[in-house]
C-alpha positions in Angstrom: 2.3 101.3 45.4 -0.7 103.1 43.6 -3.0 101.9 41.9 -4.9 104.4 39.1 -9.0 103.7 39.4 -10.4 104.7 36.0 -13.9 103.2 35.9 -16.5 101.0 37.3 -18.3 98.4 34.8 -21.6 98.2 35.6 -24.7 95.9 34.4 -27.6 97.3 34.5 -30.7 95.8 34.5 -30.9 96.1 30.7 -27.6 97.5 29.7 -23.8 95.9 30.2 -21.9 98.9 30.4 -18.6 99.1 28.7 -15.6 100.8 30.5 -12.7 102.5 29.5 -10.9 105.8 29.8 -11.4 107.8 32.6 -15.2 108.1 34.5 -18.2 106.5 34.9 -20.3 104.6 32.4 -24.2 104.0 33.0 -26.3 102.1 30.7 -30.0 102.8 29.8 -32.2 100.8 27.3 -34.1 97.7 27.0 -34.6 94.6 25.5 -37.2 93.7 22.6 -40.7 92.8 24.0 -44.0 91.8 23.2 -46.4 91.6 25.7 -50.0 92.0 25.9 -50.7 95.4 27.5 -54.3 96.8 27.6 -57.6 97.1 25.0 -57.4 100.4 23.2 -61.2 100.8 22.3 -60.1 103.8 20.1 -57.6 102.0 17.6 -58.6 98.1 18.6 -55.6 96.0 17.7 -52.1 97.9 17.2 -48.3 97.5 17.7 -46.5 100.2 19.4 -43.5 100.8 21.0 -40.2 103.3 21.1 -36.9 103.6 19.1 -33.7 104.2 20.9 -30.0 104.1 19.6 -27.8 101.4 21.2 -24.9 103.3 21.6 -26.5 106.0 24.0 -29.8 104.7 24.7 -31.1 108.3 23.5 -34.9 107.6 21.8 -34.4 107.9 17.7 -37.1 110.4 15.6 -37.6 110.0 12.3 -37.3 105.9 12.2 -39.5 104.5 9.6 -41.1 101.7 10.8 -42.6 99.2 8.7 -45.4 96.6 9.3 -48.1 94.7 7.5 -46.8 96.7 4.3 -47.1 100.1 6.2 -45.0 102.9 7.3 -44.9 105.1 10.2 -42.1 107.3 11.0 -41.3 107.6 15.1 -42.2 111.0 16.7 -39.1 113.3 18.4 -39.6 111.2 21.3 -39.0 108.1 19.4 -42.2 106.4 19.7 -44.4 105.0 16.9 -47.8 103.4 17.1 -49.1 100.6 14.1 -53.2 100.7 14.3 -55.9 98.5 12.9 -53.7 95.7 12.1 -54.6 92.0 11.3 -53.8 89.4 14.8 -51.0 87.4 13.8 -49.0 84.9 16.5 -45.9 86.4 15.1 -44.9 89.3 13.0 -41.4 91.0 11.7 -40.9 94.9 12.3 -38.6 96.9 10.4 -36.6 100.2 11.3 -34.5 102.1 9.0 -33.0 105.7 9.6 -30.3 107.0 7.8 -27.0 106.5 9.6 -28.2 103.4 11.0 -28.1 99.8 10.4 -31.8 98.3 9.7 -33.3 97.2 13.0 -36.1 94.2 13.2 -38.2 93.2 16.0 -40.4 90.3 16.2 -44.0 90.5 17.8 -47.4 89.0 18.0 -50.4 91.2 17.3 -53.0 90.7 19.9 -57.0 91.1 18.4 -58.2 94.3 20.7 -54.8 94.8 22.7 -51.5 96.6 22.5 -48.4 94.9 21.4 -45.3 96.7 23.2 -41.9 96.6 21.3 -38.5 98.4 21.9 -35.7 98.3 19.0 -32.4 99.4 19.5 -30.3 100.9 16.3 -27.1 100.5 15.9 -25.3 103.0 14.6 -23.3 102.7 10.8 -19.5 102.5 11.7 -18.2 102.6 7.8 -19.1 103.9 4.6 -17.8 103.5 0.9 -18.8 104.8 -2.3 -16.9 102.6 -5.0 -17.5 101.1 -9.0 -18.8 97.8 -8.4 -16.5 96.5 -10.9 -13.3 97.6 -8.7 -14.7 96.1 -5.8 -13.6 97.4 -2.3 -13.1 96.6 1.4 -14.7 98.1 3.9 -13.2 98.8 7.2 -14.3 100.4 10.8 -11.2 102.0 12.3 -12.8 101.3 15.3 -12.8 97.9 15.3 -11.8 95.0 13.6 -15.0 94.9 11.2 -14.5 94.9 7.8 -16.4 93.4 4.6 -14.4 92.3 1.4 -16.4 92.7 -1.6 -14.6 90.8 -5.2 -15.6 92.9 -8.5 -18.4 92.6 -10.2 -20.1 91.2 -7.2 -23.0 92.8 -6.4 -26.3 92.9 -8.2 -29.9 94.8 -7.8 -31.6 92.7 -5.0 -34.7 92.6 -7.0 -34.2 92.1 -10.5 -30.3 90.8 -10.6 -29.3 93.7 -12.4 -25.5 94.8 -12.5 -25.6 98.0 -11.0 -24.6 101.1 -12.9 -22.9 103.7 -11.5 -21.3 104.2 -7.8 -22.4 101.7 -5.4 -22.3 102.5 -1.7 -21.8 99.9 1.8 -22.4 100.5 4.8 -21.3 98.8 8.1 -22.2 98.2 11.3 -21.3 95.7 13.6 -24.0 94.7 16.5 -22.2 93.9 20.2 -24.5 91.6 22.3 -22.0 92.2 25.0 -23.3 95.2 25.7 -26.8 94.7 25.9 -28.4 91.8 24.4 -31.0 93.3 22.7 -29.0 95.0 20.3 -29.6 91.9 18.1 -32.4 92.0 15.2 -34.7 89.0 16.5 -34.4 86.9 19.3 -32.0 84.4 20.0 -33.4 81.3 18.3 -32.8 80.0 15.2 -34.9 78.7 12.0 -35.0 74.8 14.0 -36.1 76.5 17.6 -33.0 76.1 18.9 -31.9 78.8 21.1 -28.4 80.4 20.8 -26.0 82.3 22.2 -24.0 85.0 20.1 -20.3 86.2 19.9 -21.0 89.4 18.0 -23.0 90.3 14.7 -22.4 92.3 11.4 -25.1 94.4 9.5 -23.5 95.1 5.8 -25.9 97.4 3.5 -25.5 97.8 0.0 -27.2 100.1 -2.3 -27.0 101.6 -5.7 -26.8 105.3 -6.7 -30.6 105.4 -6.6 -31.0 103.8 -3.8 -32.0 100.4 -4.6 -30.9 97.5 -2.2 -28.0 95.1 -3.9 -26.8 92.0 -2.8 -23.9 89.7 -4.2 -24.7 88.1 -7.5 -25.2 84.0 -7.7 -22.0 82.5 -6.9 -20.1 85.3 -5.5 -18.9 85.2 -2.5 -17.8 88.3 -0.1 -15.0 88.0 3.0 -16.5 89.6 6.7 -15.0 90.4 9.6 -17.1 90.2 13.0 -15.7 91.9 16.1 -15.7 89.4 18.9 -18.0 90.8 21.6 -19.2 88.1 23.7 -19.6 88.0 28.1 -18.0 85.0 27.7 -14.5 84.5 28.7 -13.6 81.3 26.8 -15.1 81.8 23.3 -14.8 79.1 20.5 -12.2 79.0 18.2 -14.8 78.0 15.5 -18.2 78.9 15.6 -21.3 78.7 13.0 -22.5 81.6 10.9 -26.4 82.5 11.0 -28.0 84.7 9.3 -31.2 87.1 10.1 -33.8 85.9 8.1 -36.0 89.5 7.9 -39.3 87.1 6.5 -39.5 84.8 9.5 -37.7 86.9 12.4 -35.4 83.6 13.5 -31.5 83.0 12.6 -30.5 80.5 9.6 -27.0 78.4 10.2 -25.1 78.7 7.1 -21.3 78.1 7.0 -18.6 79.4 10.0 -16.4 81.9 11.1 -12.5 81.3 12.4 -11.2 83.2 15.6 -8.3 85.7 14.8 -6.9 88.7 15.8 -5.4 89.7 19.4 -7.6 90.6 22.5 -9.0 93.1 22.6 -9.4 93.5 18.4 -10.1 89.1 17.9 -12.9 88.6 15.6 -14.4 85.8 13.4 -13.3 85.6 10.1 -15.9 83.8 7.1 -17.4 83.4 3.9 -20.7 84.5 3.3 -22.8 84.4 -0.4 -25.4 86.5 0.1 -26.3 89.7 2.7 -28.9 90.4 5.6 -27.4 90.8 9.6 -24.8 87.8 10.2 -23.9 86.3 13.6 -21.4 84.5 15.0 -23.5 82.2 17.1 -23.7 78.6 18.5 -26.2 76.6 19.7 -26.9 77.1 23.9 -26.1 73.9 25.3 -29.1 74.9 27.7 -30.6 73.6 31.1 -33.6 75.6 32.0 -35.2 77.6 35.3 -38.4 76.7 36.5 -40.1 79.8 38.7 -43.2 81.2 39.5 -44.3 84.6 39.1 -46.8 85.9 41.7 -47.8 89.4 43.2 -47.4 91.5 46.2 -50.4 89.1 47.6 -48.8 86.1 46.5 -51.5 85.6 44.1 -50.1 83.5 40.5 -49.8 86.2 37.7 -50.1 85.5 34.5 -49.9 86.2 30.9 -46.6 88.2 31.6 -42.9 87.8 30.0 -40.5 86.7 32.1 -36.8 87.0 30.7 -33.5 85.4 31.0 -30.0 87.3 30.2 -27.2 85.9 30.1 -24.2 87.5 32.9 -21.2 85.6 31.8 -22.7 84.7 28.0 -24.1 86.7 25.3 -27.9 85.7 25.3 -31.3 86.3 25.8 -35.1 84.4 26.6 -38.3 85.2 26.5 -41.5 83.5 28.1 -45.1 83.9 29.2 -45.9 82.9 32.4 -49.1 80.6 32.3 -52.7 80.9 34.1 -50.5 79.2 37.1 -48.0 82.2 36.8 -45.4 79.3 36.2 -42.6 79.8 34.0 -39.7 78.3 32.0 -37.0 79.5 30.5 -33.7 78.3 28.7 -29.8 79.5 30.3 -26.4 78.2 29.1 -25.7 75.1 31.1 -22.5 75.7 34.1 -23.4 79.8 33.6 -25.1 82.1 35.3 -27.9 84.2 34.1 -30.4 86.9 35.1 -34.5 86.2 35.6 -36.9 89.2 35.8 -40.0 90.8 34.8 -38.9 93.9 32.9 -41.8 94.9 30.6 -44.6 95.8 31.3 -44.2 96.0 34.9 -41.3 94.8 36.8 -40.1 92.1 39.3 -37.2 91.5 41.2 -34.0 90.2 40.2 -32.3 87.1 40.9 -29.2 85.0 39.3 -29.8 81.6 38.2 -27.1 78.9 38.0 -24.4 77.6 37.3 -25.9 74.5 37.4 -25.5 71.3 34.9 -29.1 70.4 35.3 -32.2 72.2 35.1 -32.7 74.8 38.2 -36.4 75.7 40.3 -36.0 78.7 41.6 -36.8 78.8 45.7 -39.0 81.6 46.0 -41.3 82.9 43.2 -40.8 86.4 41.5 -42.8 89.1 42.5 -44.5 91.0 39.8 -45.2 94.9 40.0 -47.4 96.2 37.4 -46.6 99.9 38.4 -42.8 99.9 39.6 -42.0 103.0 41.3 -38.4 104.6 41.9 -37.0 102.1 44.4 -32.9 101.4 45.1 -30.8 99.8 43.1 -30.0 96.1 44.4 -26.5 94.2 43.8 -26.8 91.2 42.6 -22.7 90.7 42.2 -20.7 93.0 43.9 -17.2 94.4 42.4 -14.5 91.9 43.3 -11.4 93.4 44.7 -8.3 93.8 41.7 -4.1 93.6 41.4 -2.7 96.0 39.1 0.9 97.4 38.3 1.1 101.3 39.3 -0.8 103.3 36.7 -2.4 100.7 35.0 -6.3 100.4 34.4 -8.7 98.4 36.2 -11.4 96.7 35.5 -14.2 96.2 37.8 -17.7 94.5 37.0 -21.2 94.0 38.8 -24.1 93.5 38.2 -26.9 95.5 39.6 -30.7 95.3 39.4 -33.2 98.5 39.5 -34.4 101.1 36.7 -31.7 102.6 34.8 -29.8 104.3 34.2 -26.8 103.9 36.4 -23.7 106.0 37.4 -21.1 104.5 39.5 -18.1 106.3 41.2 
């Protein structure tokens, strides 16, 4: 018997690659960070970071980014710089290119330091030009996304104003599947809570000027969220949050209904208004102790140490303290990722399952200038059964600087 090898699916440190077809798949990128880097006696307190697309992980020019009630647009390369700004414990960062969904990141701004943030766009999967008063759906061919819009719905998002004209919508649905950080935010919602996602859905409206519309008072528009989730069981029910793009955290409001058939389920719901919407649930969490030190052993401190989820879609964030002790929040009986990725770098190790809370034996170790080194499996491929001619599947997870190619 033969057996046809198309792909390997690999995890990178950042990215969980997708397979299909024939090939290999590497994933580059990285997750939304804010971290305290170094003084910049030139332009004191600042935000900067880089825009990349979340399909290819190439860096995105021409991204407006907007802050503090300014713009800058990102240079070829895809990075942007915010000066002079006001210290804040936590601020909301837009990005908005044509042909993509809005992107938001959330950061503090550090008096005399540099805040480092990477946003990842999603690409627009759909568009329609339509009369509001007809109505429309919108549909990816692509995927099982689509948004159901009644007539007469929609109204200017400022001054409640029927539109005239054509109206135009835009969709774009956000896989955390494949990396995480594609989400807007983090992972925590308006009560603290943090969650874990099943896919999201970024729906854009705008009139024939340009102006941003949302559904009128009372109306209410049908969405359809592909499932993409590393979880193998997911709910048949499941809340609906909503971005909030004030605050930077998710808002529970109403749920979403499993349908479909593998591989095209999604969640089906009601929603009454438009930002990014999520099929999430709260993360029955335990959490990991650790320690982060440094090639001395000395305790490190002041940088974040992250959590990713391998066989759930979610993502933590913490400073370690003075102490270089941590604590961070993983799904209870899973398994997730700890490392240092930015700035700096640590090694990698897996976490759980466990149905308590988890100290990790040995303490990271934190490089602050990570040079090329080997890539490291953390899970190696298991071995697969397969009619003749029929695709397999493999998955790992590997740890290093991306990106990857497997053969």
């Amino acid at each position: 018997m033969k057996f046809k090898l198309l792909a390997i699916c690999a995890f990178s440190v950042l990215t969980l690659g997708a397979c299909g077809g024939g090939g290999s798949d590497g994933g580059s990128g990285s997750a939304s960070s804010t971290d305290t880097t170094s003084t910049d006696a030139a332009t004191g307190t600042r935000v900067a970071g880089v825009v990349v697309a979340s399909d290819t992980g190439q860096p995105l020019g021409g991204v407006q980014v907007q802050l503090a009630g300014k713009t800058v647009t990102t240079a070829a390369d895809g990075s942007f710089s915010h000066d002079g700004l006001a210290a804040a414990d936590r601020v909301v960062v837009r990005f908005a290119r044509d042909g993509y969904a809005d992107a938001f990141a959330t950061t503090g701004v550090i008096a005399g330091a540099s805040s480092n943030v990477t946003a990842r766009m999603t690409p627009v999967a759909a568009t329609a030009t339509f009369d509001n008063a007809a109505g429309a759906t919108v549909s990816d061919t692509a995927s099982a996304a689509r948004v159901t819009l009644a007539p007469s719905s929609l109204v200017n998002a400022t001054t409640g104003a029927a539109p005239q004209g054509a109206v135009t919508a835009t969709i774009a649905p956000i896989n955390p599947a494949t990396n995480p950080a594609n989400m807007p935010g983090t992972y925590t919602s308006s009560s603290g809570d943090p969650i874990e996602s099943f896919g999201a859905l970024s729906v854009q409206l705008r009139d024939n000027a340009g102006n941003r519309l949302n559904l009128a008072a009372g109306s209410k528009a049908t969405i359809r969220i592909p499932l993409g989730s590393r979880s193998t069981v997911p709910p048949q029910t499941t809340p609906l949050y909503y971005f909030n793009e004030s605050t930077g955290l998710w808002v529970e409001e109403g749920s979403a209904t499993l349908a479909g058939v593998a591989p095209d389920q999604y969640y089906e719901g009601s929603v009454g208004h438009f930002s990014t919407w999520n099929a999430d649930q709260k993360l029955d969490s335990v959490f990991v102790n650790g320690c982060l030190v440094d090639a001395g052993g000395k305790a490190v401190g002041g940088v974040a140490v992250v959590s990713e989820g391998v066989d759930y879609s979610g993502f933590a964030q913490v400073v370690s303290d003075a102490q270089g002790k941590f604590r961070l929040a993983v799904r209870k009986n899973a398994r997730a990722k700890i490392e240092v990725i930015d700035p700096g770098s640590s090694n990698a190790v897996l976490a759980g399952p466990a149905s308590s809370d988890i100290t990790l034996p040995t303490c990271l170790v934190f490089d602050p200038a990570p040079s090329l080194v080997k890539p490291v499996f953390l899970l190696q491929p298991r071995s697969m059964s397969a009619p003749a001619d029929t695709p397999v599947l493999f998955s790992t997870w590997v740890a290093g600087k991306g990106p990857f190619t497997y053969q």
